[in-house]
TORZALO-229046 format. One line per field, with one value per atom (N, C-alpha, C): residue number from 1; residue in three letters; atom name; x, y, z. Coordinates in steps of 0.2 Angstrom, whole numbers, plus 5000, padded with zeros to 4 digits. Layout:
REM residues N
nr = NUM	...
rest = ALA	...
atom = CA	...
xx = X	...
yy = Y	...
zz = Z	...
REM end
This chain:
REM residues 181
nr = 1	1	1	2	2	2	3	3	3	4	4	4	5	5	5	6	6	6	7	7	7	8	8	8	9	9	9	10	10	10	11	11	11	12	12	12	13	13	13	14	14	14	15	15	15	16	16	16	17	17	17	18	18	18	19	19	19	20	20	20	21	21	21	22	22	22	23	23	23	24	24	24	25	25	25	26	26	26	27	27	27	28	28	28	29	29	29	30	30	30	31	31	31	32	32	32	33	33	33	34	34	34	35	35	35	36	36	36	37	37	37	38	38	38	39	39	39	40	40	40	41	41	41	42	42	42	43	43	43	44	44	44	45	45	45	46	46	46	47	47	47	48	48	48	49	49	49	50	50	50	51	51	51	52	52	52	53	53	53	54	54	54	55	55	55	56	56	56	57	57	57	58	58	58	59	59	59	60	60	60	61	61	61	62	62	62	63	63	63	64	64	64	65	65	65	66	66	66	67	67	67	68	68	68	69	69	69	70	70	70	71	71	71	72	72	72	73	73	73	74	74	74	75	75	75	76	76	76	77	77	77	78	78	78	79	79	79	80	80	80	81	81	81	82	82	82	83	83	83	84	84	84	85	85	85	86	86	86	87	87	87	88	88	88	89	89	89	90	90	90	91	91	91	92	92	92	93	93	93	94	94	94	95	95	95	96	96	96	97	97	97	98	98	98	99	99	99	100	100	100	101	101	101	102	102	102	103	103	103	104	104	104	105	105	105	106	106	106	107	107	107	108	108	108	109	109	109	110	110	110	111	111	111	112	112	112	113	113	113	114	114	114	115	115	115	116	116	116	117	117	117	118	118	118	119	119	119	120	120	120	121	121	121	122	122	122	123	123	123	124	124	124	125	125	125	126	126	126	127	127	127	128	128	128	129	129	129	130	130	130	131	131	131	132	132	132	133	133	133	134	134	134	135	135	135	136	136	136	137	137	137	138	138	138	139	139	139	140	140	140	141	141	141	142	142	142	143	143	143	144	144	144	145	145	145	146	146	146	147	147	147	148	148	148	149	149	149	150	150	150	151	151	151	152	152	152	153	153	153	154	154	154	155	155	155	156	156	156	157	157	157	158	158	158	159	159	159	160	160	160	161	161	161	162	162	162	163	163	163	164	164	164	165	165	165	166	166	166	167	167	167	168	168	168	169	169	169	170	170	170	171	171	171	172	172	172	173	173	173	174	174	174	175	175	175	176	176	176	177	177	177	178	178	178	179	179	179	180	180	180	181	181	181
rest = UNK	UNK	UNK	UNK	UNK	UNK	UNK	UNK	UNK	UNK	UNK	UNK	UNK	UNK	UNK	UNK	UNK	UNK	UNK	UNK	UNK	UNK	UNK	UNK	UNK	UNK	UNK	UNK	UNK	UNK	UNK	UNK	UNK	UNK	UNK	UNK	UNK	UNK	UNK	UNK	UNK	UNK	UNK	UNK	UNK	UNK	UNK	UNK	UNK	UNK	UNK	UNK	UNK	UNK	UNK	UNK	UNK	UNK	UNK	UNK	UNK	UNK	UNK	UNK	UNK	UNK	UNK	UNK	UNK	UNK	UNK	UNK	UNK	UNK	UNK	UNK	UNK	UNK	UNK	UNK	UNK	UNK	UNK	UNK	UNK	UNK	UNK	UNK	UNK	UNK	UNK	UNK	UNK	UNK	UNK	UNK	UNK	UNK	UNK	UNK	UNK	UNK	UNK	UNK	UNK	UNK	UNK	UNK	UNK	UNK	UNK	UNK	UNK	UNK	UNK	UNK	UNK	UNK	UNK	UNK	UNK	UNK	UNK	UNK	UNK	UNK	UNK	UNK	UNK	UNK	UNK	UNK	UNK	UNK	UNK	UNK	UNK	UNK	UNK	UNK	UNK	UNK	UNK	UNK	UNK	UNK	UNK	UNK	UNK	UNK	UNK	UNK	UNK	UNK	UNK	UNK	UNK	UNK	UNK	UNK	UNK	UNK	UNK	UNK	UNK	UNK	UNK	UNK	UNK	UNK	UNK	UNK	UNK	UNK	UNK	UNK	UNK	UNK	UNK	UNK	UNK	UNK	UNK	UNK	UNK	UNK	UNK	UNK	UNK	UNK	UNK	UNK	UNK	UNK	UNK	UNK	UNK	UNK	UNK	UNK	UNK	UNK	UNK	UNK	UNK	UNK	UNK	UNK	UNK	UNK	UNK	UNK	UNK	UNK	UNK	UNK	UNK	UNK	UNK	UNK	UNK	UNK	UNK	UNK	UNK	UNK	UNK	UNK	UNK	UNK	UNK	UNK	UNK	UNK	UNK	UNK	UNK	UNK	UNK	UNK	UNK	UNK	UNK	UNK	UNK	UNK	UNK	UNK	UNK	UNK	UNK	UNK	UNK	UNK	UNK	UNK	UNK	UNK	UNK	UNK	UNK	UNK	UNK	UNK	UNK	UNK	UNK	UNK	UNK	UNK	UNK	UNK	UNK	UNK	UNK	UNK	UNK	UNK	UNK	UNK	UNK	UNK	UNK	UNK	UNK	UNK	UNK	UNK	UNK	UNK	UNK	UNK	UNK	UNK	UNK	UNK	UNK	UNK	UNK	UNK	UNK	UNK	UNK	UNK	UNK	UNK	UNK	UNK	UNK	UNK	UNK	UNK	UNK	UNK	UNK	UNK	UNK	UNK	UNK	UNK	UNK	UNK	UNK	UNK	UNK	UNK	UNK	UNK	UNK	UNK	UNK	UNK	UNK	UNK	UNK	UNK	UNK	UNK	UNK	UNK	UNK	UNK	UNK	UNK	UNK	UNK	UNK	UNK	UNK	UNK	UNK	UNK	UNK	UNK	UNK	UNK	UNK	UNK	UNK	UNK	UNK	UNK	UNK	UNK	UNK	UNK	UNK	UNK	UNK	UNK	UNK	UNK	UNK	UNK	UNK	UNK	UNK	UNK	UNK	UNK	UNK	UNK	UNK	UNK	UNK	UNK	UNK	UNK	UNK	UNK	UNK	UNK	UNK	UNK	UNK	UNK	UNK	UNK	UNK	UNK	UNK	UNK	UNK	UNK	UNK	UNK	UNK	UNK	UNK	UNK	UNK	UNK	UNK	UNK	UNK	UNK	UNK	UNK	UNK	UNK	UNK	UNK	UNK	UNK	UNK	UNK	UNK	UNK	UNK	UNK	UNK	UNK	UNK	UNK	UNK	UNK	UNK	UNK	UNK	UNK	UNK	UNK	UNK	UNK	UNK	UNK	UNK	UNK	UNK	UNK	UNK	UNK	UNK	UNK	UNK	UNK	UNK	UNK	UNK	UNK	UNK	UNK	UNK	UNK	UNK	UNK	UNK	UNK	UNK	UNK	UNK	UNK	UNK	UNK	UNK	UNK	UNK	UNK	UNK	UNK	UNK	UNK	UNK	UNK	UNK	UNK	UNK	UNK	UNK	UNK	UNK	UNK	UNK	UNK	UNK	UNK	UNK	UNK	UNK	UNK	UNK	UNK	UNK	UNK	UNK	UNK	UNK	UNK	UNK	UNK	UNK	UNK	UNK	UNK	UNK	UNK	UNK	UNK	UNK	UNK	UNK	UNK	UNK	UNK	UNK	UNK	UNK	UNK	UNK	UNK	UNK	UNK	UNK	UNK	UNK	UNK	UNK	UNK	UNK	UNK	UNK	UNK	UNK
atom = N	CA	C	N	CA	C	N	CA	C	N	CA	C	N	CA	C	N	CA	C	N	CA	C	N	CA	C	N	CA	C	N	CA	C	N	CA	C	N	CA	C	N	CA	C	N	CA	C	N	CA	C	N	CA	C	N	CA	C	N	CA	C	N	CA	C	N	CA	C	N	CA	C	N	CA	C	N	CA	C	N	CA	C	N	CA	C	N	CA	C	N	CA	C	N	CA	C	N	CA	C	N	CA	C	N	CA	C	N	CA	C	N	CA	C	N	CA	C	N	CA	C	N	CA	C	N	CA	C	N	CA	C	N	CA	C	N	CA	C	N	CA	C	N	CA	C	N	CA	C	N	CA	C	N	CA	C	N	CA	C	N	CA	C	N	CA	C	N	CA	C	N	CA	C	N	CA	C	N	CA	C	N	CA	C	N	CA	C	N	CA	C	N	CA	C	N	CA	C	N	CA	C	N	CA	C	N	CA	C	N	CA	C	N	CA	C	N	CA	C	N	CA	C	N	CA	C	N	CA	C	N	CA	C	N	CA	C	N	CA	C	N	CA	C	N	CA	C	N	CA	C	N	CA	C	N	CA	C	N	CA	C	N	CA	C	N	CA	C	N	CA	C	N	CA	C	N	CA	C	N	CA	C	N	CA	C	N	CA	C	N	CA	C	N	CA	C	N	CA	C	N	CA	C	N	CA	C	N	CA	C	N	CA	C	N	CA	C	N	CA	C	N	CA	C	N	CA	C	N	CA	C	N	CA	C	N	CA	C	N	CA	C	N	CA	C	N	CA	C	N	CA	C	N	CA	C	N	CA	C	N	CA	C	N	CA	C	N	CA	C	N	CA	C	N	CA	C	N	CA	C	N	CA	C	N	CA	C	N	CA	C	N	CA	C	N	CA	C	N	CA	C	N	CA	C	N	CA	C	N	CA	C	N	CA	C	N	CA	C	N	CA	C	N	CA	C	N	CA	C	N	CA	C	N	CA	C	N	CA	C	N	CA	C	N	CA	C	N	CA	C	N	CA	C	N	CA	C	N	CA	C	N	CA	C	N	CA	C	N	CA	C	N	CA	C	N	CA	C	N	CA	C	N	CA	C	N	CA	C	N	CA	C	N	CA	C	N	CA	C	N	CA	C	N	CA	C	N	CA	C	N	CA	C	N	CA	C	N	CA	C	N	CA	C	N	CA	C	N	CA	C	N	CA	C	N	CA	C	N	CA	C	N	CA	C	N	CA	C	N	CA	C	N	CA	C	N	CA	C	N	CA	C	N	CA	C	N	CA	C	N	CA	C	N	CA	C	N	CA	C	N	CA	C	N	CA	C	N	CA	C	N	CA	C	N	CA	C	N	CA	C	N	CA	C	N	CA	C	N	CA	C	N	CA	C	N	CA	C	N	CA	C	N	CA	C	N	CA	C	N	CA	C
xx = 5504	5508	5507	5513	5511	5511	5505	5505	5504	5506	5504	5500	5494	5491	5490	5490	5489	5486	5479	5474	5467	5462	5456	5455	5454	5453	5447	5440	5435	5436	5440	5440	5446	5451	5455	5451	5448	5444	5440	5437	5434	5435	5443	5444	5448	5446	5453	5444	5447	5443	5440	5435	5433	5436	5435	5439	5448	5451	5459	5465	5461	5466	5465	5474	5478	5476	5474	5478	5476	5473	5469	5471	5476	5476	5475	5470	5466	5469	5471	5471	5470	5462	5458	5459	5456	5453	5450	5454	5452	5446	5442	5435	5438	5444	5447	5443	5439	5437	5442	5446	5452	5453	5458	5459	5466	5471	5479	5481	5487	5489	5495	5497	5507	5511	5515	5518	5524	5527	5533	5537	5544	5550	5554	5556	5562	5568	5573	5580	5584	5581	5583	5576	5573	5569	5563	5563	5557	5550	5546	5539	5538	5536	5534	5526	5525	5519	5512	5514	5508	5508	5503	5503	5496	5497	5492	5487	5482	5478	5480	5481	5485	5479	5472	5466	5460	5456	5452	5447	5447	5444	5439	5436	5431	5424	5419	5414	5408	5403	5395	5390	5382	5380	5378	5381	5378	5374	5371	5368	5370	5377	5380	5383	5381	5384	5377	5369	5366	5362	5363	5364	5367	5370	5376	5372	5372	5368	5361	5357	5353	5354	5359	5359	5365	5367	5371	5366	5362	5357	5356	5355	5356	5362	5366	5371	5374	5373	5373	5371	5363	5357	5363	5365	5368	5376	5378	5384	5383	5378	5375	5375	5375	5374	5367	5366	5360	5356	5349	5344	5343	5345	5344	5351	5356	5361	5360	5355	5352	5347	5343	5338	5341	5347	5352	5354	5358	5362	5354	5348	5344	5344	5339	5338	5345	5350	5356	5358	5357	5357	5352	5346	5343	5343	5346	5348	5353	5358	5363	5363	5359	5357	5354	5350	5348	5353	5359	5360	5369	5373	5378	5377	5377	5379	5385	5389	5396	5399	5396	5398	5395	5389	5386	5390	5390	5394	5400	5404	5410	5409	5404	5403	5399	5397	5394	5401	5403	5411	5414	5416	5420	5415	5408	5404	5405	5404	5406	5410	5415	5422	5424	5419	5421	5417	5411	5407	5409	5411	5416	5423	5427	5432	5428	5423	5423	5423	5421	5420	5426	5433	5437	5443	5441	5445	5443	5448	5450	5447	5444	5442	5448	5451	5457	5459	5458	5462	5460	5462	5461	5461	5459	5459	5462	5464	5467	5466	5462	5458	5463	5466	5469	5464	5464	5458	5459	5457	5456	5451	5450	5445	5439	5440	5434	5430	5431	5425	5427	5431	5433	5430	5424	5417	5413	5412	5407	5408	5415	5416	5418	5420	5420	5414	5408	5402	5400	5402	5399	5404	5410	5414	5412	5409	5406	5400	5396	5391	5392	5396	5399	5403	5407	5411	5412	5407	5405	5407	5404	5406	5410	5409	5413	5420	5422	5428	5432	5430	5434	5438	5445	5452	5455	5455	5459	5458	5459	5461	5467	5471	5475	5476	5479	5478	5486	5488	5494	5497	5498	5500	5506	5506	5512	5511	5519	5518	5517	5514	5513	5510	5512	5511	5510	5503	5504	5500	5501	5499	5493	5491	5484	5478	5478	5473	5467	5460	5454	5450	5453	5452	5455	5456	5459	5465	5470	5474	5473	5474	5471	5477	5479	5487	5486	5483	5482	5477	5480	5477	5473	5468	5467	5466	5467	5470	5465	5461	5455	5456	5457	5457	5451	5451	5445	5448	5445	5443	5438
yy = 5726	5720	5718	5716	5714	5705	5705	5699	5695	5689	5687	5680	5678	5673	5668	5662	5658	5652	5651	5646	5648	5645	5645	5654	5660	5667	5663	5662	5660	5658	5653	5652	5655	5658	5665	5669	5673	5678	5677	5672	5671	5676	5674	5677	5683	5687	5695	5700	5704	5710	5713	5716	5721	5728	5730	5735	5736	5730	5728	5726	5725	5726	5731	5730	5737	5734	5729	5727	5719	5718	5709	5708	5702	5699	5694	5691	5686	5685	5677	5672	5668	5668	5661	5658	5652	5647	5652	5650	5653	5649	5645	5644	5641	5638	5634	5626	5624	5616	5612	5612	5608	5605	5599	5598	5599	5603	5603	5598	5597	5591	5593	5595	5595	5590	5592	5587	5586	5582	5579	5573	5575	5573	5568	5564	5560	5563	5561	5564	5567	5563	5563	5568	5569	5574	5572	5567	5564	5562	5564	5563	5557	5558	5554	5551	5547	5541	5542	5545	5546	5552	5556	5564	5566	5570	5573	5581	5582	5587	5593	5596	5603	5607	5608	5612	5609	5610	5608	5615	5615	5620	5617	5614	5609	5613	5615	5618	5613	5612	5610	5611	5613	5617	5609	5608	5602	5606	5603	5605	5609	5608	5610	5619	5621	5626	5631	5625	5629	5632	5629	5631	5639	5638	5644	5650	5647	5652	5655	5652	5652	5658	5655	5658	5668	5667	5674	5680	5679	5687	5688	5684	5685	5689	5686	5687	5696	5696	5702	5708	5707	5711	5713	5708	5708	5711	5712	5714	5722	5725	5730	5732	5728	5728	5731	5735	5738	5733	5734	5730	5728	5733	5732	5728	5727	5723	5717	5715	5709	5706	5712	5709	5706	5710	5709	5702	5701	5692	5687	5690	5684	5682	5686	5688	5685	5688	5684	5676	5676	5668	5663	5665	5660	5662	5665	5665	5660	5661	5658	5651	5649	5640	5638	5642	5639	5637	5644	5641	5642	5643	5643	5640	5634	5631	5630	5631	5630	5635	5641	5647	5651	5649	5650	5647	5640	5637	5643	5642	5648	5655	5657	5665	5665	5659	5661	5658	5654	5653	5660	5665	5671	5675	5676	5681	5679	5673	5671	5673	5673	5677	5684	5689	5694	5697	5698	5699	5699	5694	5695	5701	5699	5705	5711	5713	5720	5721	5718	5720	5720	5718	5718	5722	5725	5729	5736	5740	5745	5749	5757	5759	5764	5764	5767	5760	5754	5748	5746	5742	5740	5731	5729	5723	5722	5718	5715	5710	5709	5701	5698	5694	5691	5687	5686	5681	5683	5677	5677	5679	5678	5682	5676	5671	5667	5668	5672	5677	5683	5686	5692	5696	5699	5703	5702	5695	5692	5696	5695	5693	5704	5707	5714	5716	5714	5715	5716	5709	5708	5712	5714	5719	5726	5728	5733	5735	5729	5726	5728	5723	5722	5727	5731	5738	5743	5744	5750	5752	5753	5756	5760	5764	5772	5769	5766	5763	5757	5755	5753	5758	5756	5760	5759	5751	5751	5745	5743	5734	5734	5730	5726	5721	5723	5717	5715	5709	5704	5699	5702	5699	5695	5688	5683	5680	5681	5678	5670	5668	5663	5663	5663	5664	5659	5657	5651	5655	5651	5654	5650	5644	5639	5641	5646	5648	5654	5647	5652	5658	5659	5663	5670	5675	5679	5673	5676	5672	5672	5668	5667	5668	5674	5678	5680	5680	5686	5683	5688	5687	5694	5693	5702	5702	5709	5709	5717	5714	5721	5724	5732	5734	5738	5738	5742	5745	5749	5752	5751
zz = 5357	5356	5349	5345	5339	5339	5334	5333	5325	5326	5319	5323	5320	5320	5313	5316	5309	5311	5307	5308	5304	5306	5306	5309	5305	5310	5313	5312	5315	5321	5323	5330	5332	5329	5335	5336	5332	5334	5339	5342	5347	5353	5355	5362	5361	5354	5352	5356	5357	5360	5356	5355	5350	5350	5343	5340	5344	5341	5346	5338	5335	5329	5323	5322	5316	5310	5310	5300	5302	5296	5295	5288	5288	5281	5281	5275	5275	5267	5267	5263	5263	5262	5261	5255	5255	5250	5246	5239	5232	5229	5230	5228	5223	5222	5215	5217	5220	5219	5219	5222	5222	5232	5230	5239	5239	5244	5242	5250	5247	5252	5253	5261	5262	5259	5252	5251	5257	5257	5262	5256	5259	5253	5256	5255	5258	5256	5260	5259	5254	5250	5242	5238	5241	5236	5233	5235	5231	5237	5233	5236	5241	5248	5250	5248	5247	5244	5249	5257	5263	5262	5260	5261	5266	5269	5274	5269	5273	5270	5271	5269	5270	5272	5267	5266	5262	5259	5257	5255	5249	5244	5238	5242	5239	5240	5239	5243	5239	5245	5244	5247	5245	5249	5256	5261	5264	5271	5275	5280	5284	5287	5288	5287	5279	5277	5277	5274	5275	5281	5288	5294	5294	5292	5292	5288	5283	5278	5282	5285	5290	5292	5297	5303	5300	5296	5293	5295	5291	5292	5299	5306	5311	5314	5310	5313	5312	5304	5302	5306	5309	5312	5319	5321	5328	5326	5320	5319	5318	5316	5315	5308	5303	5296	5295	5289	5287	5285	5285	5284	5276	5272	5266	5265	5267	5264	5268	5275	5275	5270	5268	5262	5257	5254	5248	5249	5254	5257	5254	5258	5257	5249	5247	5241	5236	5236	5232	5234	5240	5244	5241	5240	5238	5230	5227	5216	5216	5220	5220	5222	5228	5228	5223	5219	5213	5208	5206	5198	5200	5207	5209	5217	5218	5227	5228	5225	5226	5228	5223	5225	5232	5233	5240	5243	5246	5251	5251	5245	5249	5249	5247	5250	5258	5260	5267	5270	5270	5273	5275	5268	5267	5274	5273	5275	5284	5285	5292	5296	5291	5293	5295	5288	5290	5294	5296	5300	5309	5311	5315	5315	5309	5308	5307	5306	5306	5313	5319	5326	5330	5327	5333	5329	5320	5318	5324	5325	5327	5321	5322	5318	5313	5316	5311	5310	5309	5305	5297	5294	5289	5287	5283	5280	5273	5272	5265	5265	5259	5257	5249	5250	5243	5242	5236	5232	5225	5224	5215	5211	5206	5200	5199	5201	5202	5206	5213	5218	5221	5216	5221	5219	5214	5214	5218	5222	5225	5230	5232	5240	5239	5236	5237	5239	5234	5236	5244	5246	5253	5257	5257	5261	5261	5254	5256	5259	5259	5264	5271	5272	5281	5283	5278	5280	5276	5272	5269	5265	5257	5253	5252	5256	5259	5259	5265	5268	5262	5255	5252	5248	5248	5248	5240	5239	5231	5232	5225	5224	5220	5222	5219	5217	5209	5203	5204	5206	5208	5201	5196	5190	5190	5189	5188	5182	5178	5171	5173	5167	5163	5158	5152	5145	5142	5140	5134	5127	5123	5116	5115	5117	5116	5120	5122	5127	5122	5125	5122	5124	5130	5135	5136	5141	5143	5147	5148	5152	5161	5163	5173	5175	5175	5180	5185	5188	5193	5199	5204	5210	5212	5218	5220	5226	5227	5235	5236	5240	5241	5248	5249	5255	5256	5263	5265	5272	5276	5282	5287
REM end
């Protein structure tokens, strides 16, 4: 039976069967530090003034996150992750609370997630992860961690114009969309 879910996967996944899905697309929170609100318009178009929280793309390491982080390399062992790519989690975990926590909170967020997908992907299934160029080496990394180097397929570079000439940088166009097995 086909299905499309939409939420938290975290808590659908609970009750999907292992190895029971074709195809996982994930568009998480792009690590952009921001909070996005559903706007809501009145009949004329114009913004209503009460807006509700759409998401929250905010990341900090709080108690809460580092529990988690804790608790991951467990999780991993019991996911059937290699030893060395728990060693690597720790190790890169505790660099990263030193001179990036923002970027930890949301790579254990991401890690939490897939870790369960790999167990209810079907072995002929795939994943497709959208994300942007602020973590998406991070988060390849850890896919090929969790699902194996071997079984990544290609990445896709997702280009949308916008051109400015003031800009001291590379321009920030693009999204990525990494597949694996």
């Amino acid at each position: 039976m086909n299905r499309l879910y939409y939420g938290d996967c975290l808590t659908i996944m609970q009750d999907m069967p292992l190895g029971s899905v074709d195809l996982i697309y994930l568009d998480p929170p792009f690590n952009s530090n921001r909070g996005y609100n559903a706007i809501y318009k009145d009949e004329t178009g114009r913004p209503l003034p009460d807006q509700i929280e759409a998401f929250c793309d905010l990341w900090t390491l709080d108690m809460e996150r580092e529990r988690a982080i804790k608790q991951i390399p467990v999780l991993m062992r019991h996911n059937g992750i290699d030893d060395d790519v728990v060693q690597f989690w720790k190790i890169w975990m505790n660099a990263l609370r030193k001179t990036n926590p923002r970027l930890l909170a949301y790579l254990s967020y991401m890690v939490q997630r897939l870790l369960p997908m790999r167990g209810i992907l079907k072995p002929t299934g795939s994943i497709y992860l959208h994300c942007d160029p602020t973590a998406s080496h991070y988060i390849k990394v850890m896919m090929d961690g969790i699902f194996g180097h071997e079984n990544f397929l290609n990445e896709i570079v997702w280009n949308y114009g916008k051109y400015t000439n003031a800009a001291k940088h590379f321009q920030r166009n693009h999204d990525i969309l990494l597949l694996s097995w």
